[in-house]
Each structure stands twice: as C-alpha cells, then as structure tokens.
C-alpha positions in Angstrom: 12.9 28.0 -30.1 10.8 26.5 -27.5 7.1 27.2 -28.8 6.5 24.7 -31.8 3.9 25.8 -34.6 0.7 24.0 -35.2 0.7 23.0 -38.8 -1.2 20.3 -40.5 -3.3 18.7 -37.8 -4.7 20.7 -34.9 -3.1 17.4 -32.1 0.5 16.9 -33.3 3.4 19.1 -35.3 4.0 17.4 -38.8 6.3 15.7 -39.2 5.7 13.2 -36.5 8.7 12.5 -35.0 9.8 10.5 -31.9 12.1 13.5 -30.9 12.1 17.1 -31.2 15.1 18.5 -32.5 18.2 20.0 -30.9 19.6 22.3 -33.5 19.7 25.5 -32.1 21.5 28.7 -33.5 21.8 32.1 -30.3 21.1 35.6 -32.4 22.3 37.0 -28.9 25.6 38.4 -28.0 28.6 36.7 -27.2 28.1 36.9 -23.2 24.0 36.7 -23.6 24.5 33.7 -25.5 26.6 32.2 -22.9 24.1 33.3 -19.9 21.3 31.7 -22.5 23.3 28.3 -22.8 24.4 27.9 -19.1 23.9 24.7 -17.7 20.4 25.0 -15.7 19.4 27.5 -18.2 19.4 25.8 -21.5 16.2 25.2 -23.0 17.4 22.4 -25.5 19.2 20.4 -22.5 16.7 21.1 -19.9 15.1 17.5 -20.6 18.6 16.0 -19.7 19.2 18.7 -16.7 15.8 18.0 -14.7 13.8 14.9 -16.0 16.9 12.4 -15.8 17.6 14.3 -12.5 14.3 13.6 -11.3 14.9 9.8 -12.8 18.2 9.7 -10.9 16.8 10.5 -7.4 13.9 8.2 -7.9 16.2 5.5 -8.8 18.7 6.7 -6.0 16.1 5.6 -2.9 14.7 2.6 -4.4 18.8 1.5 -4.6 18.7 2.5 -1.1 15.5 0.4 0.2 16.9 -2.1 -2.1 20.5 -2.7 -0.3 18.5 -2.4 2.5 16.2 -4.9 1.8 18.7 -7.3 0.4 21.4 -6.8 3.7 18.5 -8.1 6.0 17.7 -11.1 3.8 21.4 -12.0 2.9 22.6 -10.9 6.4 24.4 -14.4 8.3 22.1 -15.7 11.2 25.4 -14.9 13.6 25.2 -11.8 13.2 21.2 -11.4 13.8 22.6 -11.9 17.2 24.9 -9.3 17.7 23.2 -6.4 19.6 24.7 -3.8 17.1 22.4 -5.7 14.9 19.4 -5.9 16.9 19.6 -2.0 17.3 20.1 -1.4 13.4 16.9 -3.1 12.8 14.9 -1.9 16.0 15.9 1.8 14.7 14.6 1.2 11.2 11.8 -0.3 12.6 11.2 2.5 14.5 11.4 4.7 12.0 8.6 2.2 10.4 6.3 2.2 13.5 6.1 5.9 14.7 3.8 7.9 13.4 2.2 11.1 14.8 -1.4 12.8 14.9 -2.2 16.4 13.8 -5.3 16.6 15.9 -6.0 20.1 14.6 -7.0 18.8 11.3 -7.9 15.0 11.7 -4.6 14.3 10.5 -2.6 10.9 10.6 0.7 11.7 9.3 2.8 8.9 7.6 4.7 6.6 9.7 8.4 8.7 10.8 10.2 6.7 7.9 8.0 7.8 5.3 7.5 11.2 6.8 11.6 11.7 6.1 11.4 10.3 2.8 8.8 12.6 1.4 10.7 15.5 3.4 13.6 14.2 1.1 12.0 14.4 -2.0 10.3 17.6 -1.0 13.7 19.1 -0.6 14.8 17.8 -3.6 12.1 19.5 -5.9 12.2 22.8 -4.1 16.2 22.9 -4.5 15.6 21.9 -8.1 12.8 24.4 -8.7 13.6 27.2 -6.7 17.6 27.2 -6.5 18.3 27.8 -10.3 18.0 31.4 -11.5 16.1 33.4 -13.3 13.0 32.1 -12.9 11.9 34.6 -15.8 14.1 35.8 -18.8 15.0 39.2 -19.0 13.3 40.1 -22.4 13.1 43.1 -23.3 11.4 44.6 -26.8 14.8 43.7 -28.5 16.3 41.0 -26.6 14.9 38.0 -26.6 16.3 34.6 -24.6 13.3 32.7 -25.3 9.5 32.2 -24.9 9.6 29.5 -22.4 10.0 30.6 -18.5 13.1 29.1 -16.9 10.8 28.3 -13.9 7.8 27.2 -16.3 10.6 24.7 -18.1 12.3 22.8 -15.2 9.2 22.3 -13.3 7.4 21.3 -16.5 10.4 18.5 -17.0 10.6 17.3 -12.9 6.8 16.6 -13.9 6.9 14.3 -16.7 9.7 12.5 -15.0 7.4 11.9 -12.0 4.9 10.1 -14.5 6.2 6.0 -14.7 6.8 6.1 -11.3 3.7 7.2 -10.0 1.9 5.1 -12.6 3.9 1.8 -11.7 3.9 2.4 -7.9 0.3 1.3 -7.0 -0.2 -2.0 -9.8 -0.1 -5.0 -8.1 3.0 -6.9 -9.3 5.9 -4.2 -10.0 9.8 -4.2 -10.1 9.7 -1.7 -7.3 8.0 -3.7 -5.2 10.4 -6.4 -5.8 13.6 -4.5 -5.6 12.4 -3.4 -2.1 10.4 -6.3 -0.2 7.8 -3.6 0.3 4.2 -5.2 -1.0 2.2 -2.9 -3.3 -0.4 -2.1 -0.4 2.2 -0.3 1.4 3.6 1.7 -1.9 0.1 3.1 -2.8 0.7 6.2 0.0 3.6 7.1 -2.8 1.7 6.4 -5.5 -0.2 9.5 -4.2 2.6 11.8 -2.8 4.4 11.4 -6.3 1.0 12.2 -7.6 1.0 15.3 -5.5 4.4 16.7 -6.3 3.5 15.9 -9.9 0.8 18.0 -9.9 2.2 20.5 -7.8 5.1 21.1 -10.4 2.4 20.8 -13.1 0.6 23.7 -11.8 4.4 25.5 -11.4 4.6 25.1 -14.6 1.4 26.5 -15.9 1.2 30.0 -14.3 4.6 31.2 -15.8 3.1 31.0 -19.0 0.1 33.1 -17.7 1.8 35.5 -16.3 4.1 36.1 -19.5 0.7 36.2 -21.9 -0.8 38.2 -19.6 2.0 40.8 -19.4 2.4 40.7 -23.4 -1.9 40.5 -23.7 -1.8 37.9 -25.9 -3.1 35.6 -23.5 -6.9 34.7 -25.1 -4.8 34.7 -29.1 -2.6 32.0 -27.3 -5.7 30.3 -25.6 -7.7 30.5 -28.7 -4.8 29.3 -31.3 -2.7 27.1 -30.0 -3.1 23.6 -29.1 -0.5 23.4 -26.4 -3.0 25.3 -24.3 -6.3 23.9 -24.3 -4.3 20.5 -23.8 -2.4 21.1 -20.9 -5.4 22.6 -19.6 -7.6 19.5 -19.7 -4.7 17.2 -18.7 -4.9 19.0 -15.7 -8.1 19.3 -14.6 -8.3 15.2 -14.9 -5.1 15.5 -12.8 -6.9 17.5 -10.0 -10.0 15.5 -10.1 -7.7 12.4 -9.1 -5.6 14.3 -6.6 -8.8 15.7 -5.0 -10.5 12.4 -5.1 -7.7 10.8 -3.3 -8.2 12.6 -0.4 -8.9 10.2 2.2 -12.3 12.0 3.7 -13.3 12.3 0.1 -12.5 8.7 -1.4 -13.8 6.6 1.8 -17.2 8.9 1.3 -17.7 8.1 -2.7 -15.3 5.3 -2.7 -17.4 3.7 -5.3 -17.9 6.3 -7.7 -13.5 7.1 -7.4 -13.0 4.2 -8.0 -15.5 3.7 -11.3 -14.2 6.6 -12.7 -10.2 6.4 -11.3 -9.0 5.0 -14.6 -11.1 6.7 -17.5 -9.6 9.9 -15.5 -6.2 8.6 -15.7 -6.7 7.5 -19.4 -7.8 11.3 -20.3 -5.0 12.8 -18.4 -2.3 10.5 -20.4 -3.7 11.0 -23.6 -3.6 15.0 -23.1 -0.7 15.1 -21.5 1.1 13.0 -24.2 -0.8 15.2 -27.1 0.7 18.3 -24.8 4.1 17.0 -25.5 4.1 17.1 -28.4 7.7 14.6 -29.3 9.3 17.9 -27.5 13.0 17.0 -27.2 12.9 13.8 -25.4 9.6 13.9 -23.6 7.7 11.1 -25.7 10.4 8.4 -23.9 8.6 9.2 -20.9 5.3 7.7 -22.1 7.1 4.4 -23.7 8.8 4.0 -20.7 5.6 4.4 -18.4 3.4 1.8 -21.3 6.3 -0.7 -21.0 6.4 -0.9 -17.3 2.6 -0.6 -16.9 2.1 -3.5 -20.0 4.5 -6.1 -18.2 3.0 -4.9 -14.5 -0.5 -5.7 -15.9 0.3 -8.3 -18.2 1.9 -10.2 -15.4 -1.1 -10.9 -13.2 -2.7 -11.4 -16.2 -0.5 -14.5 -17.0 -0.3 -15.5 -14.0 -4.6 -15.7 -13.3 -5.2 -17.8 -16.7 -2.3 -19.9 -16.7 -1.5 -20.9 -13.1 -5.3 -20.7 -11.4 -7.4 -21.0 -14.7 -11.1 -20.4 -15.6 -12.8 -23.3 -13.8 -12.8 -21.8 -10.2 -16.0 -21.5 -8.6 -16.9 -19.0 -5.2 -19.2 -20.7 -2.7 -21.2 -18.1 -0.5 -22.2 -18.8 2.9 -23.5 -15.8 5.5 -22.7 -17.5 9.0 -23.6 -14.7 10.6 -25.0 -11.5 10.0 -22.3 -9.5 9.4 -20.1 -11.6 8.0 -20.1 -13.9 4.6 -17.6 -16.7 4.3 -16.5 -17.5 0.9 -15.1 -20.5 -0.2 -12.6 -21.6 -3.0 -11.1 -24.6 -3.5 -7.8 -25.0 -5.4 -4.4 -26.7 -5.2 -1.8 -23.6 -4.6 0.1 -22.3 -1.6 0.4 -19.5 0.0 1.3 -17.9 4.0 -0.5 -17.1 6.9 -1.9 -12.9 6.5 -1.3 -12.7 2.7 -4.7 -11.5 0.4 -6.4 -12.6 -3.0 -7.6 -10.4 -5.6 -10.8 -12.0 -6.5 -13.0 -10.7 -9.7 -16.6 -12.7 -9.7 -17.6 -13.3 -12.9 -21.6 -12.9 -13.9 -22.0 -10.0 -11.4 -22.5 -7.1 -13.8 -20.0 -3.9 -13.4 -18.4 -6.1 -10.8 -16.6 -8.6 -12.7 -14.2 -6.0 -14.4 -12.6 -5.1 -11.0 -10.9 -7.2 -8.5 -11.6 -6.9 -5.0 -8.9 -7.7 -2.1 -9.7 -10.5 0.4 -7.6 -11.7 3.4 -6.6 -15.3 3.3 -8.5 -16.8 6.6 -7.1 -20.3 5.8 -4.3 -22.4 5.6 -2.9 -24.8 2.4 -2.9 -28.3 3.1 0.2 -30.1 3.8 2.1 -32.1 1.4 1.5 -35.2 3.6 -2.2 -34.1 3.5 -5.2 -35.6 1.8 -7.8 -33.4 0.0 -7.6 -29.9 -1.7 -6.8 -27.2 -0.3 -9.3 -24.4 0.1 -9.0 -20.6 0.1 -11.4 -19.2 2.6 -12.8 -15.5 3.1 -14.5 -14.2 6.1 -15.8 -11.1 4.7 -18.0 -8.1 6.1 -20.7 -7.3 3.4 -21.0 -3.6 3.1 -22.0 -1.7 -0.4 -21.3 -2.6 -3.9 -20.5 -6.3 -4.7 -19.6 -7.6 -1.3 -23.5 -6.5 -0.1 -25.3 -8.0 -3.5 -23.2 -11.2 -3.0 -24.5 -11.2 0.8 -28.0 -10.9 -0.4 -27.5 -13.6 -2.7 -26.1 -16.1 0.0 -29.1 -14.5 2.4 -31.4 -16.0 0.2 -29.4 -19.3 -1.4 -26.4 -20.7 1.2 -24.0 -22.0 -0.5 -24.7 -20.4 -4.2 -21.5 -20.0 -5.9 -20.2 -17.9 -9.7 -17.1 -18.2 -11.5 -14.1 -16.4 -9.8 -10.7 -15.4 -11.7 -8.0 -15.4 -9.2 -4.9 -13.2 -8.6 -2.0 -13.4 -5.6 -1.8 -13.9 -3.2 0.2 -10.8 -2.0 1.4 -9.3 1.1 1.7 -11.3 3.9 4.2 -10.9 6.9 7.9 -10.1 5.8 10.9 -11.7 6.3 10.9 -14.7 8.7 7.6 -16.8 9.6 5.5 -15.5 12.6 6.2 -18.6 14.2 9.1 -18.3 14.6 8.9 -15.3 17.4 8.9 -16.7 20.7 5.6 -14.5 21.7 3.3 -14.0 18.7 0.3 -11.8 19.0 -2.2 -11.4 16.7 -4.4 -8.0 17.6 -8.1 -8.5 15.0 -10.9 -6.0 15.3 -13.9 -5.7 13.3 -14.1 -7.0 9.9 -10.3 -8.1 10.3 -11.0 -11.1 12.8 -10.3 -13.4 10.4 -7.1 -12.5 9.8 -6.6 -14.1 12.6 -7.1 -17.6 11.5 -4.6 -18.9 9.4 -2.2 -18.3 12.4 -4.4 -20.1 14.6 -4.4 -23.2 12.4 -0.7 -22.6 11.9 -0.1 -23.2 15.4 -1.9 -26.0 15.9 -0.2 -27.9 13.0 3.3 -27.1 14.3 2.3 -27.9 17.7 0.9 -31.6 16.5 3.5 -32.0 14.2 6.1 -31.3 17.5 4.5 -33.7 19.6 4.3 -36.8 16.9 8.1 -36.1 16.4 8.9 -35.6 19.5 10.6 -32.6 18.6 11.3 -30.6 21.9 11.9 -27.5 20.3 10.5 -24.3 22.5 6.7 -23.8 21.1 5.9 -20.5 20.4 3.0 -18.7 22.6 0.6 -17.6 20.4 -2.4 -14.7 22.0 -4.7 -13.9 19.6 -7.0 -10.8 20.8 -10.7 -10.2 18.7 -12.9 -7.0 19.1 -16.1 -7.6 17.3 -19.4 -6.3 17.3 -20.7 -9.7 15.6 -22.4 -11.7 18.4 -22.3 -14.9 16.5 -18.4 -14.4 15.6 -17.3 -16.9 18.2 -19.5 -19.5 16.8 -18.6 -19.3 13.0 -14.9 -18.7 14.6 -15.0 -21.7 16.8 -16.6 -23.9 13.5 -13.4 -22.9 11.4 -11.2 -24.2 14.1 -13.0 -27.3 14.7 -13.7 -28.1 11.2 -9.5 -27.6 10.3 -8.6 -29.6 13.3 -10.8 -32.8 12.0 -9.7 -32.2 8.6 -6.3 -32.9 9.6 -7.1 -35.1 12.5 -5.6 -32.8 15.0 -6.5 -33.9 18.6 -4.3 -31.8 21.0 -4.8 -28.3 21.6 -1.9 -26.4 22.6 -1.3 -25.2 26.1 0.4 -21.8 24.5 -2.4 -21.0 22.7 -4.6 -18.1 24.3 -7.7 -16.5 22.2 -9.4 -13.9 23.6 -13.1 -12.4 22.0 -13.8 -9.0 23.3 -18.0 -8.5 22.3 -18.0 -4.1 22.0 -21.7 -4.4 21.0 -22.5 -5.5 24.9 -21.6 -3.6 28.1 -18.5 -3.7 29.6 -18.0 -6.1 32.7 -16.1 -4.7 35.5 -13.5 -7.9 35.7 -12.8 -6.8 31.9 -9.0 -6.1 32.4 -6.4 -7.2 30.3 -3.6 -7.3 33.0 -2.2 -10.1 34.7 -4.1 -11.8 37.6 -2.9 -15.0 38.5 -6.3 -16.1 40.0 -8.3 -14.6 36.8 -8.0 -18.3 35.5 -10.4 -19.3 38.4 -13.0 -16.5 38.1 -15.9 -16.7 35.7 -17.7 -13.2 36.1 -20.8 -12.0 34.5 -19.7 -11.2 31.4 -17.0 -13.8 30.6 -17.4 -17.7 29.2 -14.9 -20.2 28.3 -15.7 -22.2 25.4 -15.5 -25.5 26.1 -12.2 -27.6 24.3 -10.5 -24.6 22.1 -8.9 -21.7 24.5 -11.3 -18.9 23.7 -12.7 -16.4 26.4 -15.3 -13.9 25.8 -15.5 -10.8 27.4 -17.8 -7.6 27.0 -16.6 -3.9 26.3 -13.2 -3.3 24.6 -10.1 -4.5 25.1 -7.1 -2.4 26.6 -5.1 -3.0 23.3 -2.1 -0.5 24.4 -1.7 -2.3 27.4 -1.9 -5.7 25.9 0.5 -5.4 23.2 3.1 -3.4 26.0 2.5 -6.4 28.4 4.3 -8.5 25.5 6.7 -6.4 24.6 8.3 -5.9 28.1 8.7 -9.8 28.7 12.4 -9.6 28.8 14.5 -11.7 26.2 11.9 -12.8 24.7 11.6 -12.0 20.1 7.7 -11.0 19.6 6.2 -10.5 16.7 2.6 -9.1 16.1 0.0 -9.1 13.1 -2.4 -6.0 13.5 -5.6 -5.8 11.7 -8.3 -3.2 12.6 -9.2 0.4 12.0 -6.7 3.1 11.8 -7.4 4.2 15.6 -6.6 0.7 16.7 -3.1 0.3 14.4 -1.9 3.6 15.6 -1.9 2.2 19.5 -0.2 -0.7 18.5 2.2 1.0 16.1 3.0 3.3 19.2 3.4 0.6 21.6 5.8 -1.6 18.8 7.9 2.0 18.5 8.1 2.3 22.4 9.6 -1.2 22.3 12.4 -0.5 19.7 13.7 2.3 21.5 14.0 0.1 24.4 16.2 -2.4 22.2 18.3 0.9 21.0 18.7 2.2 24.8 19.6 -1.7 25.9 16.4 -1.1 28.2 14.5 -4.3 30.2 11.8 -5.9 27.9 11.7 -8.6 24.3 14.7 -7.9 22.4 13.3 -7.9 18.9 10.0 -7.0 18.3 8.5 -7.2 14.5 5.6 -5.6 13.8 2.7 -6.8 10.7 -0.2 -4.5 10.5 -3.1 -3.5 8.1 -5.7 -1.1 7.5 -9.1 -2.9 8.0 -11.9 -0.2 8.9 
C-alpha cells in the first residue's frame, strides 16, 4: 500500500509518474476497514489531510501580517490621530520591540511578537502530530492496516509542506516579503525556525520506521534493499549539518566555511529528499512549487542587476582610516536613507560568485541637482573579501574592479524618518555610517525650508556614534563637508546634534548623557567641538538606555529611531522603545508614537 517496490532503476519506481496512485482496495473487515479509512488515518489522503494543512496555516499568518500590513498603509491620516489608533500600533510595536534574555544559556530569545508566532506554529505541529491516534497500527500476524506508521506518515507530510516556504523565506526578493512589508533580513530568523520544525518532524518521521523494522528484525534487509532508506538517510544528515551550522555560536565562528558550503548542502538535501519521494501521491508538487517560487525569487534580482544597473559599474576603494574602507560607486538610481546594496566584485576569485550586504552611507542627488549620484560604503574590513579588498586599497587608494549591483533593500518602513518630530539615530562600531545618509537628509530639508521659506516645524535630529576608530570623526566630518559643497549647502541646522563617543580612550568624568543646561559652556578634558558641523567627542561609552529614554519621555512629541550596533546595544534600545509603547497604551506622560528602525551590526 504505502511501501513502493524498487524495480528497474535503483533512484525512481518505473513508471515515472508525476503522481502516485490512489487506487486502493481494504482486505480488512467491514469495521477495520472503516477505522483504516478514517479521516486522519488514511494513508492515500494523508497528503491532502496534513501537507495542505500545513500549506493552509502557513498561508493563514502571512494573510494575517498581510491585512496587517496593508490596514497601516491604507489607514486615513485622521484616524492616525485617534488614540485608539496610537495604542493599536504602540501594542504591535511592542510586541515588535520586547524581547527577553535567557542568561542561563547565552540566550537572546526572539522579539515577543515572534516569540508568539513560533509558539503558534509549535502548537500547531504538536496538535497535528500528537492529537491524531494511533500513532502505530495494531498489526498483528494476520491483520494488517498497513506498513506505514500513522505517526511516521503525518509528520513525514507536515515536513515536505514546510519545504517552499522555508526555501523562499530567506531569498532576497520574495512574495512573502511583499505581501507583509517585512524586508528579507528580518524573515531569515523564520527561514531557520521552519527549518527546525522541518527537521524536527523529519526526524519524527524516521524512528517509527525503526522501531517497526526493528520489532519485525528486518531492519538491516530494509537498510540494505531498499532505496527509500539510504535516501532519507542522507537527506537528513545534509539537513542537520545546516540546522547545526545555523546555530548562531557556530555560524559567527566558521561563518566563512557555512556559508561556502550552505548551498551545495542544500542542493544534496533537495536532490535526496526529492529521490526519497519518490512521485508518492502528491508529494513531487511540493518540489515544482518550491523551483517555481525559488526560479522567479532568483531570477528577479537577476533581471533587475543586468538590466536596470548593468555591467559597466566600477568599485573605487579608499581606506580613510584604519579600520574602516570607503567604497565608492557612482550610478544614476535612487534609493532611502538606511536601506543596503548587495554588491558582488567581479575579478576577486571565490568572491565574485557571492554578494555581500553593504549599508547605504549616502544620499541620491536631487532632481534639481547637477552630477551623478554616488553610492557610498563605509565598511569595516574584517576576513574574507572585505579584508583582501582593504589590503588592496592599503597599498593602491582609490583602485577600483567591476561590481554587479543588487537592491537596494530594507530601509525604514512606513513613513520617512523625517517626518518624526525627534529623530535619533543610535550607530556603534562598524554601523556609524549608517548614520549618514540621515545626516545629509537633514541638512537638505533644512536648506531646502529656509530657500522656500517654508515654516514648517524642523525635525531635531541627535545622532549618537560609539567607535573605537580614532580617525572616525575626521573621515565622518569629510563626508559631511564634501555633501554639503556638492550641493552648495551653507547653513547648518540649529536641530542638528552629533555626538562621537571614542570607547578606545578612558572615560572622562563630565561624560554624561543627561541634561545640563550649562554643559554647552564646559569644555572638559575629554570633550572637543569641531569647529562648523555640531559634532562633540567624548571618551568612554555612551549611556545609550538613558539617551534613547530621555527622548522618548519628551511629552507629545512622535520619535523615531534608527539603531545600528551589536546585539548588546539593540537590545537596550529595543527595551527602552518597548517601555515607551506601554506608556502610549497606559495614556502615560512622554512622545506619543515612538517607531523604532534597528539592525544587527556586530
């Protein structure tokens, strides 16, 4: 019934068919027959019963995150003023922000929104494997209700189901990531729970089988004759390899070597897993489905490099300091303030069949503007391409190779950043320049304000750096200068505050980040102002939970903040941003929307 013979190829059954079939006749009794062919039961419906289940639920929360996602764009600006408003989007916010350490085991747990959706979908495979019953058949030496644990079947089906959607979920331009705002950064950490469940039900459905062979002690016959076996078996030991691998101690450690070998382990788990298969009932549909959405998610990018970039755009590499290397690309295309390129540079080896993420750290030029504009990467050189293209600028500034772009992506959601009355822009380490665009984004508006004499409220923008580069205030300081000649800016706004905090030097004891009206007159050992841009240096490390809760409890006020930093840094933001949406819910003193941008840089 449910075990296929091996005939005429040692891979596939003959004939070749796109589906097994469905033609079943029960030798059984009446009522065993009936117990046999009950609904969660049925071996010949099972594909139907728990992989378009499976489908359904999948498809259920992405609808969910999609009306979501669509009410908040489509929403009328009158009612983004009603409070009932303000506290439906400060609680999913919330539920965005919070997120909670295991200290016993190094653990950052998934922000509280996340956290509830995997709880969801863990419910949901448990109910599905554990609730139906028997999890074994009652054979007996005469009876016999099939080869094919119950348990072993369903779990076997929840796990192919899981396969396009954890293949789809991490490429970089996908139909989930449109359907739900959420950029494809920010769907990888379900990329690898579906991964997990998937191979948790794969190994569900693997020791069943054992456990009957065993019992009958035909278990090294089945091993040594069928295909099935040996198959499955390989499938998932490439499926643990990736798992393992994508543990985050283990991946940031050999983070080269994953991700070399990430996709020939994929391709050998695909191809096994499809040969173990074998066109059973519906379970080849699975695979075209995951090709076709993988093709047009890859395809895209693709596309989109050759046809709207091209081949003829060149990399420039310049190290302005030590630790960090600005690249430069110039090109005519547009893109927002915190967004990222995927860059491949071609001529360097291994290298130029992967594309690396770089933050944006410029702006486009304006349609009233003259020149092209230029895509600018201030990047920290560590091991692999970034450190041999440092080398290479070490020893010829201003070399430059063939680069194939694709994005930008990301960026912060829904409304501009200017737009906040507060904006605060938190960079640490190699992050900084994240920073930048927003800078020059300000300055711009600000200009472009006083030419018009447009007496619109200007946003106050407080950008806070912790660096251990000493020369990141001078290559910082260039960037701004150089954009504000470029566009013949003269004025520098009053609401513009930049603070550098240098962690490589001892901390002064003035370094506070609270509010002392006679600060502005004091310049203590320790602390410089740099003469015409609004940039103070100070030693030791800023008190980022105190910063970001100082802006947050300016009452009335909408604040929105851009994060970049370490992991350790985010999560006292993303605390601080939580604290101040359950102010908004409890109608408690402080801003009354506060949006929240962050990213992992460590």
């Amino acid at each position: 019934m449910d075990q296929m013979e091996m005939t005429g190829t040692p891979w596939l059954d003959q004939p070749v068919m796109l589906h097994s079939s469905r033609a079943d006749s029960c030798k059984l009794s009446p009522a065993q027959c009936a117990y046999r062919n009950s609904h969660w039961r049925y071996w010949y419906e099972a594909d139907h019963v728990y992989a378009l289940s499976t489908v359904y639920f999948f498809i259920a929360v992405i609808g969910v995150c999609c009306i979501g996602f669509c009410g908040h764009r489509l929403v009328p600006a009158s009612a983004r003023e009603k409070s009932w408003w303000r506290k439906s989007v400060a609680s999913i916010r919330f539920l965005s922000y919070r997120r909670y350490d295991v200290t016993a085991i190094r653990w950052h747990t998934p922000s509280l929104g996340v956290s509830v959706l995997l709880a969801t979908g863990a419910v949901f495979f448990l109910a599905m494997t554990l609730g139906p019953q028997p999890y074994y058949w009652p054979n007996t030496p005469t009876v016999s209700y099939g080869s094919s644990p119950p348990l072993a079947t369903r779990t076997g089906w929840m796990s192919l189901a899981c396969l396009p959607f954890m293949i789809i979920l991490p490429t970089k331009a996908n139909m989930i990531a449109s359907l739900t705002g959420v950029s494809h950064e920010r769907l990888i950490v379900f990329h690898n729970w579906v991964g997990w469940a998937m191979f948790v039900l794969a190994l569900i459905h693997t020791f069943p089988f054992i456990v009957v062979h065993i019992g009958k002690g035909d278990m090294v016959t089945q091993w040594n004759t069928s295909v099935v076996y040996w198959t499955g078996v390989v499938a998932l030991i490439a499926q643990a390899y990736l798992q393992v691998f994508s543990l985050r101690f283990i991946r940031d450690r050999f983070y080269e070597f994953f991700k070399a070998t990430h996709y020939l382990a994929a391709l050998v788990f695909v191809l096994f897993f499809f040969i173990h298969c074998d066109f059973r009932l519906s379970s080849w549909d699975y695979f075209i489905a995951t090709g076709v959405l993988y093709t047009l998610s890859f395809l895209y990018p693709q596309i989109r490099t050759y046809f709207e970039f091209g081949l003829s755009n060149h990399a420039s590499f310049t190290m302005v300091s030590d630790l960090a290397l600005k690249v430069t690309i110039p090109i005519d295309t547009e893109w927002r303030p915190g967004q990222h390129m995927f860059l491949r540079f071609v001529h360097m080896g291994i290298h130029a069949f992967t594309a690396h993420p770089f933050t944006i750290c410029s702006v486009p030029v304006t349609r009233d503007g003259k020149g092209k504009s230029k895509l600018v990467f201030y990047v920290h050189p560590r091991g692999g391409v970034t450190g041999r293209l440092a080398k290479a600028a070490a020893q010829r500034p201003g070399f430059s190779v063939p680069v194939l772009l694709d994005g930008p992506y990301g960026g912060v959601q829904g409304r501009p950043l200017y737009t906040y009355d507060h904006n605060l822009i938190i960079a640490c380490g190699a992050g900084a320049g994240l920073s930048l665009p927003f800078v020059m984004e300000s300055l711009l508006r600000s200009a472009w304000q006083a030419r018009t004499g447009n007496k619109r409220f200007t946003s106050k923008i407080q950008v806070v750096i912790a660096t251990r580069d000493p020369q990141l205030v001078q290559w910082y300081e260039e960037a701004l200068l150089e954009y504000l000649e470029e566009n013949g800016l003269e004025m520098v706004p009053d609401s513009l505050e930049i603070l550098v905090y240098q962690t490589g030097r001892p901390a002064s004891k003035t370094n506070s980040t609270s509010k002392d009206p006679e600060r502005s007159n004091e310049k203590p050992n320790g602390e410089y102002q740099v003469k015409r841009l609004p940039i103070s240096v100070f030693s030791g490390r800023p008190d980022i939970t105190t910063i970001v809760r100082d802006a947050t409890l300016q009452p009335g006020l909408s604040v929105g903040i851009v994060a970049c930093g370490p992991r350790e840094v985010l999560k006292l933001v993303q605390d601080e941003a939580a604290a101040a949406q359950l102010r908004v819910v409890r109608s408690k003193s402080g801003a009354h929307e506060v949006y929240l941008h962050s990213e992992v840089f460590s």
